[in-house]
C-alpha positions in Angstrom: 0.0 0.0 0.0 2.8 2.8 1.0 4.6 1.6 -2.1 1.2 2.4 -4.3 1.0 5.8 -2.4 4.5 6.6 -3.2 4.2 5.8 -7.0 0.9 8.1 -7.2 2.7 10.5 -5.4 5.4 10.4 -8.0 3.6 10.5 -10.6 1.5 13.0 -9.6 4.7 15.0 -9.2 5.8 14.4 -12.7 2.4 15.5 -14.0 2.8 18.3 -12.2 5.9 19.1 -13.5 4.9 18.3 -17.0 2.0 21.0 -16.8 4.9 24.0 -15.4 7.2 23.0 -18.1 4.7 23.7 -20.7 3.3 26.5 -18.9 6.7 28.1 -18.8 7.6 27.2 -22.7 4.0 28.7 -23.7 4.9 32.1 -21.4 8.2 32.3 -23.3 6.8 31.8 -26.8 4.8 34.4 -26.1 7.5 36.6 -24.7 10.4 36.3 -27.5 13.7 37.5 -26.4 14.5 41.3 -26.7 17.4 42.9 -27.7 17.4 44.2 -23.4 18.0 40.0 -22.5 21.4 40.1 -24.1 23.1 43.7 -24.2 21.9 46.0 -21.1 22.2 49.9 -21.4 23.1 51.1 -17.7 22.6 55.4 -17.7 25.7 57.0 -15.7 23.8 59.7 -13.4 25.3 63.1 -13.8 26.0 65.7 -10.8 23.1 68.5 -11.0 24.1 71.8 -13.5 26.4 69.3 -15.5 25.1 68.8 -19.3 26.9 65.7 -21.0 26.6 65.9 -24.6 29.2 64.0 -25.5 30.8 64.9 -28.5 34.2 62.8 -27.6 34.9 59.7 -25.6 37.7 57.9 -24.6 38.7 55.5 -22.2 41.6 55.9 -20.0 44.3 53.4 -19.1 43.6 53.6 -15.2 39.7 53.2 -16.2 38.8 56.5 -16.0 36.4 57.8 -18.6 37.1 61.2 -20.9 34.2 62.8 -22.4 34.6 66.2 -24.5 31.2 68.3 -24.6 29.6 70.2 -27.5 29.6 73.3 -25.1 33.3 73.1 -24.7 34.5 71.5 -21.4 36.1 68.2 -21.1 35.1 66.0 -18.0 37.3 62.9 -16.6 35.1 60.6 -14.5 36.7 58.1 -12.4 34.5 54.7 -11.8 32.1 55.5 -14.3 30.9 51.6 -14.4 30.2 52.8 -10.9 31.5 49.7 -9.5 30.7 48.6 -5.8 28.0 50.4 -6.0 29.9 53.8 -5.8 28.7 56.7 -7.5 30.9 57.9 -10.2 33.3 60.9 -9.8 33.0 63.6 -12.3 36.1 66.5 -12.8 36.4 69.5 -15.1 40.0 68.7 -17.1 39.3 71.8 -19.5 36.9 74.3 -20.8 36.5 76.9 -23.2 37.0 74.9 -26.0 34.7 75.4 -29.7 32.4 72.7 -29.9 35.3 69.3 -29.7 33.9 66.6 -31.0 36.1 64.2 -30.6 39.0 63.0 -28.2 42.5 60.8 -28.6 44.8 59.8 -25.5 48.4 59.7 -26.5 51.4 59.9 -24.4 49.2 61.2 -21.0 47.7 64.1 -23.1 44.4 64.2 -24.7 43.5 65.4 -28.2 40.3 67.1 -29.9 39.3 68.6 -32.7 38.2 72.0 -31.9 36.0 73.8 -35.2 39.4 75.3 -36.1 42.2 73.4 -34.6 43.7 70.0 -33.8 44.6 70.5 -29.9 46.2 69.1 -27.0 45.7 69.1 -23.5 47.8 68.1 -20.8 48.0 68.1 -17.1 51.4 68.9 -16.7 51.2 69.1 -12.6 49.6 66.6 -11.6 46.0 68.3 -10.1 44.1 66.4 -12.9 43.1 69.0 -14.5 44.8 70.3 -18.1 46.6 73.5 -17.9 48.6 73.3 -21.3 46.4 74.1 -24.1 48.6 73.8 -27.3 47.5 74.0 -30.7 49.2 71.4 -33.3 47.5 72.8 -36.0 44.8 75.0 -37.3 42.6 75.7 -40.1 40.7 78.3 -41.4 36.8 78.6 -40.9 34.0 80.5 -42.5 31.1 81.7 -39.7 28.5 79.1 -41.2 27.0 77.0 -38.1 27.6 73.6 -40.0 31.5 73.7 -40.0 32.0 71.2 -37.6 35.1 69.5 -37.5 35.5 65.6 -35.8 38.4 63.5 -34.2 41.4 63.3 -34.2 41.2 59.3 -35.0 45.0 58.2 -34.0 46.4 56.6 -37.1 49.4 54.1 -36.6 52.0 56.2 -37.5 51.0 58.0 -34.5 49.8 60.9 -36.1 46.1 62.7 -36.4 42.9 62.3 -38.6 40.7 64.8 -38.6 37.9 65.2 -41.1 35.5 68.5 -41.5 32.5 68.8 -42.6 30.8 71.4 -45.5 29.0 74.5 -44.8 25.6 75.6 -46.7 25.2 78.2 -49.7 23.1 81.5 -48.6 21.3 81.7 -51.8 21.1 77.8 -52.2 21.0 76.3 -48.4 20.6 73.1 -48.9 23.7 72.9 -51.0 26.9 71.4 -49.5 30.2 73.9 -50.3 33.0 74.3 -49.1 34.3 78.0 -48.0 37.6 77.9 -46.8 40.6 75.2 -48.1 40.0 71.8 -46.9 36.4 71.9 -45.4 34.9 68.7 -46.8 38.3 66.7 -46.2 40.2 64.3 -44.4 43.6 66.1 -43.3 46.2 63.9 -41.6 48.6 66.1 -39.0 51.7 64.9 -37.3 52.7 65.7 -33.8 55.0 68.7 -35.2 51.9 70.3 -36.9 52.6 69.5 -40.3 49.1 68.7 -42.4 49.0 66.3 -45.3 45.7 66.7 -47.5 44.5 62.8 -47.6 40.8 62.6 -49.0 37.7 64.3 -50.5 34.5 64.1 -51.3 32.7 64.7 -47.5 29.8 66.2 -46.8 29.1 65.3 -42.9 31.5 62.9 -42.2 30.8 62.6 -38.5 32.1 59.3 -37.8 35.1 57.4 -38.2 37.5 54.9 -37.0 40.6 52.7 -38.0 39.4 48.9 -38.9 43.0 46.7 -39.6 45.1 49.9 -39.3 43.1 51.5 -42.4 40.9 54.3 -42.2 37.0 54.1 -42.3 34.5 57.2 -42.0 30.6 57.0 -41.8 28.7 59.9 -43.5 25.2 61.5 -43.6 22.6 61.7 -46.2 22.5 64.5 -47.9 22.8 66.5 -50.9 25.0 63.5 -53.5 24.5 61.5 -50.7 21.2 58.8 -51.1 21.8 56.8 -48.0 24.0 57.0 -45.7 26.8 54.5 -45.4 30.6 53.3 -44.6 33.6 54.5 -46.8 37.5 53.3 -47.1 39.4 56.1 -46.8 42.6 55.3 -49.2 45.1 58.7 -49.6 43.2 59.9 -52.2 40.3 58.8 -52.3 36.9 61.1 -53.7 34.3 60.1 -51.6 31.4 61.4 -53.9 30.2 65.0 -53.0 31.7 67.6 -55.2 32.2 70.6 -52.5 35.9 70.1 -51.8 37.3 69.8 -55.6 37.4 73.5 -54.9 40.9 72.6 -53.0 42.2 70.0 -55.6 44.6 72.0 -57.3 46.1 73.1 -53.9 49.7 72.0 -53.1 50.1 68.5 -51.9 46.8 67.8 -53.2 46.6 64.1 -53.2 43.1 64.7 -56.1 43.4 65.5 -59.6 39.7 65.7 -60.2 38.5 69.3 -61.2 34.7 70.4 -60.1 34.8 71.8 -63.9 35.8 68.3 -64.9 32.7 66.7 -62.5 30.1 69.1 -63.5 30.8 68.4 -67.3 29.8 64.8 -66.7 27.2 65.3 -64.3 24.0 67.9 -64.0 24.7 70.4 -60.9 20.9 70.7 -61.0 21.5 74.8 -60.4 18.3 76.3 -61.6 16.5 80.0 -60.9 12.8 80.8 -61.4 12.0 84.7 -61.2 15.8 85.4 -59.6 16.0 83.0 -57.1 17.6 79.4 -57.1 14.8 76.8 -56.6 16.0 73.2 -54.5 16.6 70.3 -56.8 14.4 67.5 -55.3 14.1 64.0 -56.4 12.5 63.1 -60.4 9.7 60.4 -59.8 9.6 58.0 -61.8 12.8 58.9 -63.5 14.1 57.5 -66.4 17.8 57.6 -66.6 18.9 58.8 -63.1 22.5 58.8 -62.4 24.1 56.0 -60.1 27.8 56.9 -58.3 29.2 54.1 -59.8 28.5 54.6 -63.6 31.4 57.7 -62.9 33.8 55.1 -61.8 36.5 55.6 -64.9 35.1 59.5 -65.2 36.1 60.4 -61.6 39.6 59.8 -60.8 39.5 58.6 -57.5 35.6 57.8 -57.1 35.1 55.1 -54.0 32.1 53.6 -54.0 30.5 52.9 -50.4 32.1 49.9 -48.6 28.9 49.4 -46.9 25.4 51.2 -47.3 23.5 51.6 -44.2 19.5 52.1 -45.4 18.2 55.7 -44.8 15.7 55.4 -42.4 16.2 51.8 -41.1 20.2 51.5 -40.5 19.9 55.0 -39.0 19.8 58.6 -40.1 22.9 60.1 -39.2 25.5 57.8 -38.9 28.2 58.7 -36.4 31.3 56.8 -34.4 32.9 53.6 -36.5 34.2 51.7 -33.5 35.9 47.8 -33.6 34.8 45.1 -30.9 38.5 44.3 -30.1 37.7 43.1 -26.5 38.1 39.3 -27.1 34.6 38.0 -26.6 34.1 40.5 -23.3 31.4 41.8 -25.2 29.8 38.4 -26.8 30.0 36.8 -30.1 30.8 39.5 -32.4 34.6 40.2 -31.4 36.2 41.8 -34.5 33.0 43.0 -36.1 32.6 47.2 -36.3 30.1 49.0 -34.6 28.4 51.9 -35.8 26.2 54.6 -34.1 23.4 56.8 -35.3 22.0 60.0 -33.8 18.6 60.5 -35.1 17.7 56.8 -34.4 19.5 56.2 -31.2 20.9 53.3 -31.9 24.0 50.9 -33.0 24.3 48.6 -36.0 26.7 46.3 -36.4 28.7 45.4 -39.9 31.0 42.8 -41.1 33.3 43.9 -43.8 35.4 41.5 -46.5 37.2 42.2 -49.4 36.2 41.1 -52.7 38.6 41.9 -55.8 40.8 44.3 -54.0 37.3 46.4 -52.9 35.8 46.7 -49.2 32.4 45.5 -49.1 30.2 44.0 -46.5 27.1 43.3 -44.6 25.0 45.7 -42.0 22.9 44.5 -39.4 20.7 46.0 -36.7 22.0 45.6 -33.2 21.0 47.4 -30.0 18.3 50.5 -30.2 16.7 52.7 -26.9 19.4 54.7 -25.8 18.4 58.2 -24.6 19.7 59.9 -27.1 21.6 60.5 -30.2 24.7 57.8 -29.9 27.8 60.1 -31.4 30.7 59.0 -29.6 32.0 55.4 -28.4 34.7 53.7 -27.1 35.5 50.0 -25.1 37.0 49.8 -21.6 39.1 46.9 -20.4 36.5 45.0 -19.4 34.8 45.3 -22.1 32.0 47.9 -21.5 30.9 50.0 -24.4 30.9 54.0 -23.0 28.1 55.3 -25.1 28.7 59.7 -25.3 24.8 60.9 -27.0 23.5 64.3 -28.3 20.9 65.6 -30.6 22.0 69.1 -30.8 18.5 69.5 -30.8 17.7 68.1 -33.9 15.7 65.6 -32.3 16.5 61.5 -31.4 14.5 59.0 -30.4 14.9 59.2 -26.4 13.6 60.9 -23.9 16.9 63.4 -23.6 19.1 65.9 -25.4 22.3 64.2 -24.2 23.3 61.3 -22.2 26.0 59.5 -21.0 25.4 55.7 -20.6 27.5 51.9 -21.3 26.4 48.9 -23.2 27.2 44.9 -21.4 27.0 42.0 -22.7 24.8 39.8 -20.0 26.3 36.8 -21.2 23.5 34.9 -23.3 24.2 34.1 -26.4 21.4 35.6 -29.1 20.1 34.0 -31.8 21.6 36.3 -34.5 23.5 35.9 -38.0 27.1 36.5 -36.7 28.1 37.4 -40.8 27.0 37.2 -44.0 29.1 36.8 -46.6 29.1 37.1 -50.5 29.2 34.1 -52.9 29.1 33.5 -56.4 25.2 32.6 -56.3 24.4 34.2 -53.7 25.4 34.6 -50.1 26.7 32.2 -47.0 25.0 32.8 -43.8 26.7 32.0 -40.4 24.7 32.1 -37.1 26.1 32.1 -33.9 23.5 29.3 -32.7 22.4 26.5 -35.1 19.4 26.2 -36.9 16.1 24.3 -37.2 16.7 22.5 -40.3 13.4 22.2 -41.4 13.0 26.0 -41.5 16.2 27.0 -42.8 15.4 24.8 -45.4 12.1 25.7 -46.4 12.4 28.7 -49.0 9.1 30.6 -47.8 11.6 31.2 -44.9 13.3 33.8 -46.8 12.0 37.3 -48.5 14.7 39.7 -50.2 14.7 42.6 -52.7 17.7 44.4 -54.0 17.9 48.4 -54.9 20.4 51.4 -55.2 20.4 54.8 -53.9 20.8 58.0 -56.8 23.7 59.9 -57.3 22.0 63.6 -57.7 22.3 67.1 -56.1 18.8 66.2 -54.9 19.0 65.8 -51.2 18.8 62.0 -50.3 17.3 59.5 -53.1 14.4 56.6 -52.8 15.1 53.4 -53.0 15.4 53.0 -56.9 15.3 50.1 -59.4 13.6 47.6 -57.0 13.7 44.0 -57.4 13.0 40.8 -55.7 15.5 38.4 -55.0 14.6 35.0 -56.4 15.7 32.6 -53.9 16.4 29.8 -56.0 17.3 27.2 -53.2 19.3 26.4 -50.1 21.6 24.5 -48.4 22.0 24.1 -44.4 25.5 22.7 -43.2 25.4 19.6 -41.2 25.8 21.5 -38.0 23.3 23.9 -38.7 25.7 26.8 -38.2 25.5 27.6 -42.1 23.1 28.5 -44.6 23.9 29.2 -48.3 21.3 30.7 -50.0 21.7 30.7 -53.7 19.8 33.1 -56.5 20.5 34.1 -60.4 19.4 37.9 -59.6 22.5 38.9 -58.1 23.6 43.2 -58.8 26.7 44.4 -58.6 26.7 48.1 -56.6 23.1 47.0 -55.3 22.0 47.0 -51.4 21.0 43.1 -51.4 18.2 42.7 -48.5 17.1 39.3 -47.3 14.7 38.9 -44.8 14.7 35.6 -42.8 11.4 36.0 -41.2 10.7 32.0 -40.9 14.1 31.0 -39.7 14.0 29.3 -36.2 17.1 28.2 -33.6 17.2 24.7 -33.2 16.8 24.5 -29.5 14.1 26.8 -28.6 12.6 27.5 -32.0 13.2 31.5 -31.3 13.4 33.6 -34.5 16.1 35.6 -35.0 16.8 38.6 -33.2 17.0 40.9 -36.4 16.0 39.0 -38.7 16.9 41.3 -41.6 20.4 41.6 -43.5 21.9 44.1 -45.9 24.7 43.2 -47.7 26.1 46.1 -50.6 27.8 43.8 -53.3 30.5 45.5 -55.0 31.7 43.1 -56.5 30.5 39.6 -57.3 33.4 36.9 -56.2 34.6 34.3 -58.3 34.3 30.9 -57.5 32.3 27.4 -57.8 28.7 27.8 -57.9 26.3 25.3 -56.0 24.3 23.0 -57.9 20.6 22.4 -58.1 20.9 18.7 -56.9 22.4 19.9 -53.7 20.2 22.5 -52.6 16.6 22.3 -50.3 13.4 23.7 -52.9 10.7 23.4 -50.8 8.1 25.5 -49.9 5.9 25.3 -47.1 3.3 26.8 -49.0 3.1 24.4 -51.7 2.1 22.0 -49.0 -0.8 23.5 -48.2 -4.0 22.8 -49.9 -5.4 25.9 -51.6 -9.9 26.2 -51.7 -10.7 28.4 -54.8 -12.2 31.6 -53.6 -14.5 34.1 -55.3 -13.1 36.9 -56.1 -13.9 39.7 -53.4 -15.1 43.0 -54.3 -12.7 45.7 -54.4 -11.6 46.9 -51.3 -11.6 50.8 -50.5 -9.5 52.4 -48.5 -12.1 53.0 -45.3 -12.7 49.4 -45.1 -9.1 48.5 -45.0 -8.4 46.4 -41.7 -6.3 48.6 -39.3 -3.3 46.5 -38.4 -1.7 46.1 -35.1 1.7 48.0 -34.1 3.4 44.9 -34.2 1.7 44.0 -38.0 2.4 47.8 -38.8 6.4 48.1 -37.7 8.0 46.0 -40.7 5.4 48.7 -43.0 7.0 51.6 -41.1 10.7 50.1 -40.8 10.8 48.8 -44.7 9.6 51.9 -46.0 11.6 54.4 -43.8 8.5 56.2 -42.0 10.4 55.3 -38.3 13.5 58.1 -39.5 11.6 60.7 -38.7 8.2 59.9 -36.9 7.3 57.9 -33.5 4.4 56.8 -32.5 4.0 59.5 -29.5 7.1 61.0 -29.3 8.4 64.7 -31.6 11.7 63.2 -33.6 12.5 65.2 -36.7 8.9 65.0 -37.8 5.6 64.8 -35.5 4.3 61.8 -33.9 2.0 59.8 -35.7 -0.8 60.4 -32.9 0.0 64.2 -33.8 -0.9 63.6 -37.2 -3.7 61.2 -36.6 -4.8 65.4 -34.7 -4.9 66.0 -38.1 -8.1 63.9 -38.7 -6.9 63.8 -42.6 -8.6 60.8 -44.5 -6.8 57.7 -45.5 -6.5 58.7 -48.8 -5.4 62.2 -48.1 -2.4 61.0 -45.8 -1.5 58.5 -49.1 -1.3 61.9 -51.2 0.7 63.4 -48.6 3.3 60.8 -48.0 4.0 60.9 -51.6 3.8 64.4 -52.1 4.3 66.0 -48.5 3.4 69.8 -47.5 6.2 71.0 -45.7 3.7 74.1 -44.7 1.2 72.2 -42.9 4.0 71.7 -40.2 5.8 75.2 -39.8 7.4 74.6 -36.6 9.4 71.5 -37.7 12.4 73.1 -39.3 13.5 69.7 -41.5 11.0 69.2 -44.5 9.5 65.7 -45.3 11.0 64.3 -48.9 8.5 62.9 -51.3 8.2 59.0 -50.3 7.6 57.4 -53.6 8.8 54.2 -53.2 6.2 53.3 -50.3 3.7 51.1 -52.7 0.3 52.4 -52.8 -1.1 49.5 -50.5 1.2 49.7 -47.4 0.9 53.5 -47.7 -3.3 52.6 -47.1 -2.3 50.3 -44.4 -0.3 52.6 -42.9 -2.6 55.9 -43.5 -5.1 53.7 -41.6 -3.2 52.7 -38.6 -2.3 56.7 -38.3 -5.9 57.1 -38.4 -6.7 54.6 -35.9 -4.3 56.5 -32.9 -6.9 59.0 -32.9 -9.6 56.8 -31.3 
């Protein structure tokens, strides 16, 4: 009898246990993994009356932290990580400066780029704070407020990158020139203040950063510029945007191109109606736009983008470039670069290869919700990524102007592509945990498209020459750590975008993190091609059986079913509307419950997203672009989720 009680009892027990597994499983299907469960953003509190907006940062070798302000001062704080549960220490190390944006440590001094001059500081007694302000070098500025100039980047020759950016016309402000010699260039200065003209072809180039001991800048989009995006910076090299060929006759001038010689090939889009200059804007439905690298044997010196970062889903304006060289202290993607954004708050992460002698590479999403716009960042010993923000107020997603905060990995490993890289038929996929094979083999898995960006005076560009990717098949490696996935419609200079929406992890059948790659293919890399008999083709779909329907009337746009902010994000993401709008918060445009204020019809918000009214919204400074690439029936789903905020 006590032997039958005891087996009830233990099999009661496993019942019980059976039910709280499943319960548990079910309550984590329906809670998928965040971005928050792998890489924690911990904000370092600031002492009252002291604004952080860090234009510079820079970790120290006793782990103190260096961040230079846009307002001039540069603070060091000791235990920033605030270790032990110790508050950190904050202390002035200099002030006065114009607007430094950026900061070097080099033989216990520190270096920033003030608007006009490369300069050091040093504490030369000992009291921690700097009280030797030397120029190195200086160059000359116009009074336009868009001058800014960034670094220094320490090359390893031991002297000093700095690049600056363009200023505005009067007449025509939205176009890029430069003023005064060697605005729109990347200058590299020695320790004895001797400056060697290295590249052209900048317009905003905010970010930058050394990757293998070559240098690497991130730019803004802009006028020339359709997306922005990742360039090699060769001695040399143009860039793209015309502005600084004004210097390239100068002495030592490492460019030969003229802007006589670019503006015969290539319309400067420079027009007046009754005496005044009107903005070139983007041509719908163009014809024959103009792509950068048609001018590759024109423009001696033309680089093409290493890697493109999508306006409006890869950011807005790109900043620091910074490697993950902490060994695995910060998780699986030691080596890989790191790339912030202001407007979207956020960091992406890229893998770069070379392919016939040319940079090129993939982009990724990686860690968003910082509190403001990420401009500055840099790894301590222990692997902590120091995170320096500020909007300037342009606006950021965020709830601040300026922060100062630090990125951990928590040690759990996401379920992520670690790299993509390019094949001969298509691309190889690693993951940093394996696959389900059944899902990674089934081609309804997968969704892609492929497009370039214009090359135009027009500010920004659309996403032009659209085309789906045609996955022709697939093969998972035995370990399900690889996926080829092979397609005929491959495009040299294209953005190559492959969605992996139905691939799950082997283990805990989680979809992927980001789910979404972008890949710019340069070139197209020789080598064997797979074959048809050794890939996966099936379909999911095909499986299912499909029931004739009759057709349904025609659909108008009230009765069109109102998706869900989860159903609407990939609409807003894809299509770029999340650059400039949030769903309650001011960014560069109004909220979307602002517009929804509006109480415009569906089909009026349709005509405005493809042909906006800048004076509807006076008080936002930044006009909205024509959108014509959203198709006509995600701008209705979209126009009625807008709609539906209102209620």
């Amino acid at each position: 009898m006590r032997t039958y009680i005891h087996n009830t009892l233990k099999k009661m027990q496993t019942l019980a246990f059976i039910s709280l597994f499943a319960s548990t499983n079910a309550l984590l299907a329906q809670n998928a993994p965040t971005e928050d469960d792998y890489y924690r953003i911990t904000t370092i509190p600031t002492p009252e009356g002291i604004l952080v907006e860090g234009g510079g940062v820079v970790s120290l070798p006793n782990g103190s932290l260096a961040v230079s302000t846009r307002r001039g001062d540069v603070w060091t704080i000791e235990n920033p990580s605030m270790a032990n549960g110790q508050q950190p220490v904050f202390k002035k190390f200099a002030q006065g400066l114009h607007e430094p944006l950026g900061l070097a440590y080099k033989n216990d001094a520190l270096y920033t780029a003030q608007r006009g001059e490369l300069t050091r500081l040093k504490d030369t007694d000992g009291d921690g704070i700097a009280d030797e302000y030397k120029t190195i070098y200086a160059w000359p500025l116009s009074t336009h407020y868009h001058e800014y100039s960034f670094g220094p980047v320490l090359a390893p020759d031991n002297s000093f990158f700095v690049t600056a950016n363009v200023a505005f016309g009067n007449e025509e402000w939205w176009r890029g020139e430069s003023r005064k010699p060697w605005r729109a260039w990347t200058m590299k200065i020695t320790e004895d203040g001797q400056m060697e003209p290295w590249a052209t072809g900048m317009r905003s180039p905010a970010g930058y950063g050394l990757v293998d001991n070559e240098l690497f800048y991130s730019e803004n989009q802009g006028d020339w510029v359709g997306s922005g995006a990742i360039w090699h910076l060769s001695k040399g090299t143009f860039a793209g945007h015309p502005a600084g060929l004004r210097w390239s006759g100068h002495k030592n001038s490492p460019i030969t191109l003229t802007e006589e010689q670019f503006y015969s090939k290539i319309d400067i889009r420079q027009v007046k109606v009754n005496g005044r200059y009107v903005k070139p804007e983007n041509i719908n439905d163009e014809k024959n736009p103009d792509f950068a690298y048609q001018f590759l044997e024109d423009f001696p010196g033309l680089k093409l983008p290493a890697v493109i970062l999508p306006h409006g889903i890869l950011g807005i304006s790109n900043s620091e470039l910074k490697v993950d060289e902490t060994k695995g202290k910060f998780g699986p993607f030691s080596g890989q670069l790191l790339v912030g954004d202001m407007g979207q708050s956020k960091i992406m992460r890229v893998v770069l290869e070379k392919v016939k002698g040319e940079y090129q590479g993939v982009a990724f999403d990686f860690r968003s919700g910082f509190q403001s716009g990420v401009m500055r960042m840099d790894f301590d010993n222990e692997g902590r990524l120091f995170v320096g923000e500020t909007n300037r107020g342009w606006g950021s997603a965020g709830t601040t102007n300026s922060g100062l905060e630090f990125l951990t990995w928590t040690g759990r490993m996401p379920f992520e592509m670690k790299t993509v890289k390019a094949m001969p038929d298509g691309f190889e996929l690693e993951f940093t945990l394996p696959v389900d094979k059944a899902s990674a083999e089934d081609l309804d898995s997968y969704t892609g498209k492929s497009y370039i960006y214009k090359y135009h005076a027009a500010y920004g560009s659309p996403q032009t020459n659209i085309e789906e990717i045609k996955i022709k098949g697939v093969k998972v490696s035995e370990d399900g750590m690889k996926v080829r996935v092979v397609t005929d419609n491959l495009r040299p200079y294209y953005v190559h975008e492959i969605m992996l929406a139905g691939v799950k992890a082997k283990t805990s059948s989680n979809q992927l993190l980001h789910p979404t790659f972008y890949y710019t293919l340069n070139n197209i890399p020789d080598g064997d091609k797979l074959s048809v008999s050794e890939l996966s083709t099936k379909r999911s779909s095909a499986r299912k059986k499909v029931t004739p329907k009759k057709a349904a009337p025609k659909q108008i746009a009230t009765n069109i079913k109102v998706l869900t902010d989860t159903e609407i994000q990939p609409f807003l993401t894809n299509n770029t509307c999340v650059a400039c709008h949030h769903k309650d918060k001011r960014v560069i445009g109004p909220s979307f419950k602002e517009i929804a204020k509006r109480n415009y019809t569906d089909e009026k918000i349709v005509d405005l997203i493809y042909n906006p009214q800048p004076k509807n919204w006076p008080e936002y400074a930044t006009p909205m672009a024509p959108m014509p690439h959203v198709p006509k029936d995600q701008a209705l789903k979209i126009a009625a989720w807008i709609n539906s905020l209102k209620k």
